[in-house]
C-alpha positions as CSV (number, residue, x, y, z in Angstrom):
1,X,-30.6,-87.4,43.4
2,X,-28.6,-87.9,46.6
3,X,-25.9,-85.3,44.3
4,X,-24.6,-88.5,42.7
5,X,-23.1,-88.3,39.6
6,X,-25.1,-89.5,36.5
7,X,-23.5,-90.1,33.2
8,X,-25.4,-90.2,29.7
9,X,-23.5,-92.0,26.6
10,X,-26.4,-91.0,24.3
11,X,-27.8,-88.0,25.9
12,X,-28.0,-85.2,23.1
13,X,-30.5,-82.8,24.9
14,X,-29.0,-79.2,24.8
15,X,-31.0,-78.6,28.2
16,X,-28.5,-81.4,30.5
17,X,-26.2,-78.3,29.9
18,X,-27.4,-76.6,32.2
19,X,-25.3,-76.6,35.5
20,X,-27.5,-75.5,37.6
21,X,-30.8,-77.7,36.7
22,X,-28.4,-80.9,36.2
23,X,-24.9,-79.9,38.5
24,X,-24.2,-83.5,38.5
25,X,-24.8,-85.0,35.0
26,X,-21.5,-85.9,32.5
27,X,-22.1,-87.1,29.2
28,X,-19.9,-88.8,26.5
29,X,-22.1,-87.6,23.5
30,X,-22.0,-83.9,22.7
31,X,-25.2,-81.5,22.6
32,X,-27.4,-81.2,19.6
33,X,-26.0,-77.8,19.7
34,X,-22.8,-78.7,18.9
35,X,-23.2,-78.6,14.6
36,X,-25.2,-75.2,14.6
37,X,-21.8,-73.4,14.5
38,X,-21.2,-75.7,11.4
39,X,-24.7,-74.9,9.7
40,X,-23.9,-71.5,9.9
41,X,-20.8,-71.4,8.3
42,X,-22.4,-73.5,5.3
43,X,-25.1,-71.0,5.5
44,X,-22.6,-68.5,5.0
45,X,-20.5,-70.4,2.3
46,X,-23.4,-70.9,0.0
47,X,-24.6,-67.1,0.6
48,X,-28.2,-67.9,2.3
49,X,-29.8,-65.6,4.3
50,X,-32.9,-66.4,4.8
51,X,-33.7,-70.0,5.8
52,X,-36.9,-71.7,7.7
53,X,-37.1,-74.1,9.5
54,X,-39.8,-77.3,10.7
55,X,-39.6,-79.0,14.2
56,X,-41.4,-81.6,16.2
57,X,-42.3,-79.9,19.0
58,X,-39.9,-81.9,21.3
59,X,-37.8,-80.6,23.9
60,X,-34.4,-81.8,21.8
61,X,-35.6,-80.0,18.8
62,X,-37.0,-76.9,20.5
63,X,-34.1,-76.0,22.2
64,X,-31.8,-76.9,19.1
65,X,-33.8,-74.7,17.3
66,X,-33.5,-72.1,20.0
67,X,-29.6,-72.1,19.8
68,X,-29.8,-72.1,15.9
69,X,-32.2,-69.1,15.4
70,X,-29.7,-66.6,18.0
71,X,-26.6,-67.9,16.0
72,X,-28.3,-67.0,12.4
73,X,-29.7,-63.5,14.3
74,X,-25.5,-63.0,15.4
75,X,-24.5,-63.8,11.6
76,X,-27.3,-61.5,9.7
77,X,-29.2,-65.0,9.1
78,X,-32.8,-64.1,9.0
79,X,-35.6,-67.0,10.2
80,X,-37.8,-67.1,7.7
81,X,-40.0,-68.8,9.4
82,X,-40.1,-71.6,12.2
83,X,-43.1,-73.7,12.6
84,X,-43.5,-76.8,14.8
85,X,-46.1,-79.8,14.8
86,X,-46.8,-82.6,17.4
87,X,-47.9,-85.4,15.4
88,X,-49.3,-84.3,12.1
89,X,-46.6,-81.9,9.9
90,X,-49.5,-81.0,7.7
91,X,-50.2,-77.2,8.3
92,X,-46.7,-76.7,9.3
93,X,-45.4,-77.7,6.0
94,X,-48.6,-75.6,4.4
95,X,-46.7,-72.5,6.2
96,X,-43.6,-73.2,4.7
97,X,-45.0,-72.9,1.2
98,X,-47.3,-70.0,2.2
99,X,-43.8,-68.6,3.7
100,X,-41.8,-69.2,0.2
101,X,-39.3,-71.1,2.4
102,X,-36.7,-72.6,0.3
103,X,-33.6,-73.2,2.3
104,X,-35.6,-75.5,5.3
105,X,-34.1,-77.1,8.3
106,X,-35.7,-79.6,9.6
107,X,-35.4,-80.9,13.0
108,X,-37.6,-84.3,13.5
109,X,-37.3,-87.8,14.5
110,X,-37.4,-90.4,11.5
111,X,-41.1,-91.7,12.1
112,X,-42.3,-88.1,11.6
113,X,-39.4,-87.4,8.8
114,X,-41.3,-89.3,7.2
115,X,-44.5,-87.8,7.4
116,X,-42.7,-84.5,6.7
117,X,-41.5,-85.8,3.8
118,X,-44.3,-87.0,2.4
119,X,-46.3,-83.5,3.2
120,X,-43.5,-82.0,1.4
121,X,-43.7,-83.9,-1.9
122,X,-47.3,-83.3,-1.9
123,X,-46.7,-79.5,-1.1
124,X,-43.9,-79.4,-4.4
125,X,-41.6,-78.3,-1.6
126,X,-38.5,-80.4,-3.8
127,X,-36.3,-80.1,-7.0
128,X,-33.3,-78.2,-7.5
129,X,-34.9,-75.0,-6.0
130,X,-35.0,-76.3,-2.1
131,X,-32.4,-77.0,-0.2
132,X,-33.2,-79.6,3.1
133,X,-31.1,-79.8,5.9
134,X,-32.3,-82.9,8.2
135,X,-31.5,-82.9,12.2
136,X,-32.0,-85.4,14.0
């Protein structure tokens, strides 16, 4: 890129962090990383500690998700479990249930939201027992 400098206003991607892939690239809007340190806490407020958590399987969510499983492993959060889907959240939210997940963190754009949504309903994966956090 000539080593010129490239600036993002609405770049979330925790992977243009990396100095030495991107040594050039500024941005005005922080990484999706940013709020994990926040989740935690509120994690830790309400006294979960074991939570699961559904992703699209792109590279914004994958590498959120990344950042967010080795905080809750730092604070004695266990995963639960962590599924991903491409296009169809079907068996992924199918393993939540088989899982018992309760507290889930979803991290999904809104067209598949909701899909996931809808998957969930039909799963009984709502009411006062579950808890959803929604990224993205």
């Amino acid at each position: 890129m000539y080593n010129l400098i490239v600036v993002g206003y609405g770049s979330s991607s925790p992977a243009l962090s990396n100095r030495q892939r991107f040594p050039t690239f500024f941005r005005t809007h922080p990484s999706a990383t940013i709020h994990n340190p926040t989740r935690i806490k509120l994690f830790k407020k309400f006294r979960w500690s074991r939570i699961s958590i559904i992703l699209e399987a792109e590279e914004l969510f994958v590498t959120t998700g990344k950042d967010l499983e080795t905080r809750c492993k730092e604070a004695d959060i266990e995963i639960l479990t962590r599924v991903s889907f491409l296009d169809d959240p079907t068996e992924a939210v199918k393993s939540l249930v088989r899982q018992g997940a309760r507290i889930i963190i979803g991290m999904f754009y809104s067209a598949n939201a909701r899909k996931v949504m809808c998957e969930a309903y039909k799963a009984g994966l709502y009411g006062k027992q579950y808890v959803w956090f929604l990224i993205g």
